[in-house]
LODOGU-695336 format. One record per residue (C-alpha): x negated, y negated, z; residue number from 1. Coordinates in nm, 4 decimals, padded with zeros to 6 digits. Example, Ala and Ser with C-alpha at 12.3 -4.5 7.8 and 13.67 -1.06 7.14 Angstrom:
! residues 2
{pt {-01.2300 00.4500 00.7800} 1}
{pt {-01.3670 00.1060 00.7140} 2}
! end
This chain:
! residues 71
{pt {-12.7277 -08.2652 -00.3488} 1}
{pt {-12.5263 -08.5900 -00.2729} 2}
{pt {-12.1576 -08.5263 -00.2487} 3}
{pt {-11.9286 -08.8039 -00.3088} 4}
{pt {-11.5349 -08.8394 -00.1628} 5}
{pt {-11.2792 -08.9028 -00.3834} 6}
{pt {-11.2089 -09.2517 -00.3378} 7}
{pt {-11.6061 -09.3472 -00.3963} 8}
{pt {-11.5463 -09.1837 -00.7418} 9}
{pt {-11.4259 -09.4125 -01.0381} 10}
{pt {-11.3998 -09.4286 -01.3970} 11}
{pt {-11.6193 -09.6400 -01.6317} 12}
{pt {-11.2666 -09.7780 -01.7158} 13}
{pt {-11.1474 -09.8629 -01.4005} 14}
{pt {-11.4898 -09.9710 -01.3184} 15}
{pt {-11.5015 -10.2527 -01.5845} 16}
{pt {-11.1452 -10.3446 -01.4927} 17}
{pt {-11.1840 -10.3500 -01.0880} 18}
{pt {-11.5665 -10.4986 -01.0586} 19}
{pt {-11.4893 -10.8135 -00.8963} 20}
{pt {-11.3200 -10.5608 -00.6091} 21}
{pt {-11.6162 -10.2943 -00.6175} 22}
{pt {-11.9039 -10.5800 -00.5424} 23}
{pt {-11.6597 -10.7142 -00.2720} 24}
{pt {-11.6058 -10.4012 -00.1033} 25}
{pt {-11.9798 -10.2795 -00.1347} 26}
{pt {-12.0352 -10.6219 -00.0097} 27}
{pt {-11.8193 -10.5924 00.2461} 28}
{pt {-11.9648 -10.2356 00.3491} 29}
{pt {-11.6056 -10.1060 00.2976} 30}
{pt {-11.7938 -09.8166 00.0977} 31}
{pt {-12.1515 -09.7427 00.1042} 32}
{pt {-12.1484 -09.6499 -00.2984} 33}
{pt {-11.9197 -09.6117 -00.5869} 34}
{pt {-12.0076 -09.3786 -00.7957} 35}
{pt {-11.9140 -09.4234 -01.1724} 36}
{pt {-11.8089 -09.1515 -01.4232} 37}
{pt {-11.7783 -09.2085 -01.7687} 38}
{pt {-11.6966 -08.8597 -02.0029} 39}
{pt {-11.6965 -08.6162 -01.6911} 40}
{pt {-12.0608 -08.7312 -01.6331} 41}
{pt {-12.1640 -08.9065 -01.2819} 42}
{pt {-12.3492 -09.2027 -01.4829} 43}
{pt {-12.4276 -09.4970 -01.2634} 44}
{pt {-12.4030 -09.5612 -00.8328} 45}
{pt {-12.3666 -09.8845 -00.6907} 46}
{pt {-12.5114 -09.9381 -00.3556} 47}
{pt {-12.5837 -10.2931 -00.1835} 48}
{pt {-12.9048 -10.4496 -00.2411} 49}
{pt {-12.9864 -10.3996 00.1237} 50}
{pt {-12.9462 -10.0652 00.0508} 51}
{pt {-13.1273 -10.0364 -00.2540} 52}
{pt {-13.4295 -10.1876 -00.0823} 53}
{pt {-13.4204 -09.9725 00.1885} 54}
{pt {-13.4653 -09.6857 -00.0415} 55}
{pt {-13.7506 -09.8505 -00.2288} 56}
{pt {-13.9244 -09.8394 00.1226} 57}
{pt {-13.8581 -09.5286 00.1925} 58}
{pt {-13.9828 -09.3889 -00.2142} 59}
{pt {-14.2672 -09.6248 -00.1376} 60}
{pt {-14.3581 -09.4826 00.2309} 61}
{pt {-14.3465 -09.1027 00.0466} 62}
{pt {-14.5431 -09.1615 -00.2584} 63}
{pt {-14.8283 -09.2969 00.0022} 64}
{pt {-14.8071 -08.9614 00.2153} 65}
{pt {-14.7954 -08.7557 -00.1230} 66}
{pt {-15.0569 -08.9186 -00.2519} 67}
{pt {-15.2880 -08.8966 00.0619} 68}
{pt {-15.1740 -08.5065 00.0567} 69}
{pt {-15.3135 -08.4728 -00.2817} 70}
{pt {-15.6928 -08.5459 -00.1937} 71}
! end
């Protein structure tokens, strides 16, 4: 399981209020994710795109070696 520190947790509130800040500082690699709650509930993680494609690489690279596994 991913764990999360405190300050990379925020509200859904404070997420709507502060997202001008949030892109900047994911932008800015001042956090790697923000992770947003909304009734208790982890609901959403924003990441940088560079980030984002790096893990569609990666998901893409493993579904090839599953797949070859499978045959």
């Amino acid at each position: 399981m991913v764990s999360y520190t405190q300050d990379e947790i925020i509200t859904a509130t404070d997420a709507v209020r502060n997202f001008s800040s949030i892109l900047k500082s994911i932008a800015r690699k001042e956090k790697e994710k923000i992770v947003i709650v909304r009734n208790n509930n982890f609901e959403a993680v924003v990441i940088s795109v560079e980030k984002f494609e790096k893990m569609e690489k990666a998901v893409e690279i493993l579904e090839k070696i599953y797949n070859k596994t499978k045959k």
